[in-house]
C-alpha angles and dihedrals in degrees: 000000000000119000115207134181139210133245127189118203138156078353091296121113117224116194106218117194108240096224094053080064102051118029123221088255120104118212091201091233117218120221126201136161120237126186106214127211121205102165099256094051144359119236133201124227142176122204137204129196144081101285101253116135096216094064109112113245132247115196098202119190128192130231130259105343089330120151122220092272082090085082106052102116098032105046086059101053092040086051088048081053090064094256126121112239115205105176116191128226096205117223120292081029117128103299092359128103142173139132110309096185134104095351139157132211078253083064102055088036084066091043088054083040088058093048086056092051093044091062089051092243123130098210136023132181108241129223128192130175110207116306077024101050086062089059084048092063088037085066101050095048093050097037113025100160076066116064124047104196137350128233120191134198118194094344113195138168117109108041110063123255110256084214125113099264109246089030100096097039084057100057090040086034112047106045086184090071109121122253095255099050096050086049084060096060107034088055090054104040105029111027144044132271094226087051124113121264082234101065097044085046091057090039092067099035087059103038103118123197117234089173100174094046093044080049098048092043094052089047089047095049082044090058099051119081107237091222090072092053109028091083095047092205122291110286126094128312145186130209121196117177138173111241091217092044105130098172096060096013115206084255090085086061099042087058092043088058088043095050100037096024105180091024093065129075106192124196130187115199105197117228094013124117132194089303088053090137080063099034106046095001101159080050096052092036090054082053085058101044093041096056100039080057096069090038107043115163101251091059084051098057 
């Protein structure tokens, strides 16, 4: 059967055929784990991609106190695709440190700079999932020579989540609720209703608590007027968002289109919800792929 999915631009959709995104042909991505040091702090990545020096590099950064893990089905098949994956343990996350206190998302778009820097490489594309997707915009606010284009992943900030408030800060906040408890919320605040039982069950087995860093990285979003990140600079960006999402409901990126128009490339992924790199990750992964292809970084520079 052939899997299609669907593109929004210029409000009209476009169906695009999975297999013309990624060939039948497997890069045999390699995956190592690097421990960064950039002088304030020293963060932990892990990358994804063949080894060659001349891929094109994707910074990816988790959601709300989130580690790398988050981007265990995507960054492979990104990697398959011919990109570099660095995705960035935040500090406070698993082996990286740094000051937590009094920041700013300013703050956590140097950090991600200084990641750029560290690889030798004068521009990246971005991707944030959700809390990350908003220091993703940071960065290419503050540092636009840097980043050649964003991708975001249920990105939120500005329509209100159709959650129960508190739901979702207990599942991320108390890791001694039970199991099925956490399956509970998790089902109803991060995934959708037509996803399998399974991916919202390893979801929560493997869900791990990083307190003081999901502290320091909601202070720091709390400290930063929304108005300096909800554009994320001027260059392209793509919008994929889960159309049962009910934490960052597609609203957010309706408005975005409406607001940037051209600039922004929207994609609805049907039956998806805000884990949608867990929950439809070959889906979300073709949206990615699809769109770097038009905006590579030598065309950006």
């Amino acid at each position: 059967m052939r899997q299609y999915i669907k593109f929004i631009t210029a409000g009209k959709p476009i169906l695009v055929l999975l297999s013309l995104v990624f060939s039948s042909g497997i890069f045999a991505a390699d995956r190592i784990q690097r421990m960064i040091d950039i002088g304030h702090a020293q963060l932990q990545v892990e990358v994804w991609g063949s080894g060659s020096s001349k891929q094109e590099t994707l910074v990816a950064l988790p959601g709300s106190g989130g580690d790398f893990s988050r981007y265990k089905s995507l960054a492979p098949l990104l990697a398959d695709a011919g990109y570099r994956v660095i995705a960035v343990n935040q500090r406070g996350i698993m082996g990286s440190t740094g000051d937590l206190e009094g920041l700013t998302l300013n703050d956590y778009a140097q950090d991600v700079v200084a990641i750029i820097e560290a690889f030798g490489l004068e521009q990246a594309h971005l991707l944030g999932w959700a809390l990350g997707n908003r220091t993703a915009r940071m960065v290419a606010t503050d540092h636009p020579e840097s980043v050649a284009s964003i991708s975001l992943i249920a990105a939120g900030g500005l329509a209100k989540p159709l959650t129960i408030p508190g739901e979702l800060g207990r599942l991320l906040g108390d890791a001694t609720l039970p199991e099925a408890e956490k399956f509970g919320l998790a089902r109803r605040t991060l995934f959708s209703p037509h996803t399998d039982d399974e991916i919202v069950l390893d979801y929560v087995r493997t869900l791990k608590y990083w307190p003081d860093a999901r502290r320091s990285q909601r202070e720091a979003n709390r400290n930063t007027p929304l108005e300096q990140w909800w554009a994320g600079g001027n260059g392209p960006m793509l919008i994929i968002q889960g159309v049962d999402d009910k934490t960052a409901p597609p609203e957010n990126g309706s408005r975005m289109k409406l607001e940037f128009g051209e600039r922004i490339t929207l994609v609805d992924l049907e039956a998806a919800g805000h884990a949608m790199g867990l929950e439809k990750p070959r889906e979300t992964a073709a949206a990615i792929v699809s769109f770097l292809a038009k905006h590579p970084i030598t065309a950006a520079r």
